[in-house]
VMD Tcl script that draws the C-alpha trace (Angstrom):
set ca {
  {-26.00 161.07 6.06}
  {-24.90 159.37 9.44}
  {-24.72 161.64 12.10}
  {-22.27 161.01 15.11}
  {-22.83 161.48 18.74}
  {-21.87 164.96 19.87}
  {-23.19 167.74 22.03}
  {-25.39 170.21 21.75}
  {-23.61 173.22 20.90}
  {-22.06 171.00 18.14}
  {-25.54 169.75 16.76}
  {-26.39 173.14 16.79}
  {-23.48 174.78 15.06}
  {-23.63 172.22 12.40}
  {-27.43 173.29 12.11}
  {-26.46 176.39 12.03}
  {-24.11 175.38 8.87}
  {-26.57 173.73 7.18}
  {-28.92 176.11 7.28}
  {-26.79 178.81 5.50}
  {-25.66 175.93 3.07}
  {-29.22 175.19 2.32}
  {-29.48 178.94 1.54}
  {-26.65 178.94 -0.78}
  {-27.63 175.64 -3.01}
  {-31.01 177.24 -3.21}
  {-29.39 180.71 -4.61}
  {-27.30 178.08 -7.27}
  {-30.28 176.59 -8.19}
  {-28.15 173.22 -7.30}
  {-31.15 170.97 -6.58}
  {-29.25 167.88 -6.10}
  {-26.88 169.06 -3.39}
  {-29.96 171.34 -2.28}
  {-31.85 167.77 -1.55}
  {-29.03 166.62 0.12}
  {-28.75 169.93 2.96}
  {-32.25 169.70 3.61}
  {-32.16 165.25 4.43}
  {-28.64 166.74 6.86}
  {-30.91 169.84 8.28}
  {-33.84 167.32 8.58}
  {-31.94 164.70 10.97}
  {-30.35 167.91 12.87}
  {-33.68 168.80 13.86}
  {-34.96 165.23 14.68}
  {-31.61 164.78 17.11}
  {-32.37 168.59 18.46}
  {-36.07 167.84 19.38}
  {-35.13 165.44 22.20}
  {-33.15 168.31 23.70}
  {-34.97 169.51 26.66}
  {-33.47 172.66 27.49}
  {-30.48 174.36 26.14}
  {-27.48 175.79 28.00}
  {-27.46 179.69 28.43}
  {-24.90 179.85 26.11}
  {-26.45 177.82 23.34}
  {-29.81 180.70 23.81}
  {-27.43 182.45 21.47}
  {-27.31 179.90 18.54}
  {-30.71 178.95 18.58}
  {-31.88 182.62 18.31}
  {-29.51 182.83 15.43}
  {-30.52 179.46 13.70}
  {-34.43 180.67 13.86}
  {-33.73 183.86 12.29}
  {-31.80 182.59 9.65}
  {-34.16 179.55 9.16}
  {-36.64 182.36 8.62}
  {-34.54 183.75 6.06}
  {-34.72 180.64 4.19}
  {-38.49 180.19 4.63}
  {-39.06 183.84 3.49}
  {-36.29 183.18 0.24}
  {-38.31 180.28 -0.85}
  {-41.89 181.47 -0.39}
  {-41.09 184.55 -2.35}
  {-39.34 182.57 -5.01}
  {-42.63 180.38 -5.29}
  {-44.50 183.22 -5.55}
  {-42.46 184.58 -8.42}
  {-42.73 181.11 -9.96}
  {-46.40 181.50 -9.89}
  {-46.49 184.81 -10.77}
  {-44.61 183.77 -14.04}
  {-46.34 181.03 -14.58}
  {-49.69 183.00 -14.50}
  {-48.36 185.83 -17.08}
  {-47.56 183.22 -19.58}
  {-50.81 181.14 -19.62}
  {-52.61 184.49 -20.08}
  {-54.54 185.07 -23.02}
  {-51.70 187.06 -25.24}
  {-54.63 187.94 -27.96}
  {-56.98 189.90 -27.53}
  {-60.90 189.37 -28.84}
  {-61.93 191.41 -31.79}
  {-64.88 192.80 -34.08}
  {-66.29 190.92 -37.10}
  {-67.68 192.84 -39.88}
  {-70.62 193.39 -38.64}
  {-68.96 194.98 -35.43}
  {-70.08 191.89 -33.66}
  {-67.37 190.98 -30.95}
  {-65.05 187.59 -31.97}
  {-63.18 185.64 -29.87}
  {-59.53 185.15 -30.69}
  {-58.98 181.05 -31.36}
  {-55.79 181.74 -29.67}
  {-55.69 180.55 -26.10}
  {-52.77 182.58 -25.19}
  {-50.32 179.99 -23.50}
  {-47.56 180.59 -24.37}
  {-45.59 177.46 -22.62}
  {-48.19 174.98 -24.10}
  {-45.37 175.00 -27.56}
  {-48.77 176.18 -30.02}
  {-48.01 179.40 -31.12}
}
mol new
graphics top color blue
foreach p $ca { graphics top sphere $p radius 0.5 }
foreach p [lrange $ca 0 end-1] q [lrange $ca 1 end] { graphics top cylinder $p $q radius 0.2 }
display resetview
């Protein structure tokens, strides 16, 4: 996306924007448009960083576009850790070992993952 010249209340409103759009594709699951936000958010940030101080009034914004850029962070680092989570429970062994006839413990030839398609 090409961004136009503008100041820096407007860089950081449309930050701001971004930011709770990001939020939103991630909730959707839309990955494409998700991709997108975070390329927009990602040349936001690059224009912000050559901003050497920021108006009194713009304090306000920027405390607002941390906390909800730490929203975000928080939303996606407990979704991976779901995903992980998940993805441990299913490769778990689902049988257990058992006893031969001669009470001698067996292991089960079943390996347990269940997303590997073997059942």
């Amino acid at each position: 996306m090409i961004m136009t010249a503008g100041t820096t209340h407007e860089y950081l409103i449309r930050l701001h924007n971004v930011i709770l759009k990001e939020r939103e594709n991630a909730k959707a699951l839309d990955m494409e448009s998700l991709a997108r936000t975070m390329q927009e958010k990602e040349e936001l940030i690059q224009i912000l960083a050559h901003m050497k101080e920021l108006d009194d009034e713009d304090k306000e914004i920027a405390g607002i576009i941390r906390h909800e850029n730490r929203r975000n962070a928080y939303l996606f680092k407990a979704t991976l850790g779901w995903i992980r989570e998940t993805m441990e429970f299913f490769g778990k062994r689902t049988v257990t070992s058992g006893y031969s006839a001669n009470a001698g413990m067996v292991n089960s030839k079943v390996n347990g993952r269940l997303l590997s398609g073997q059942v």
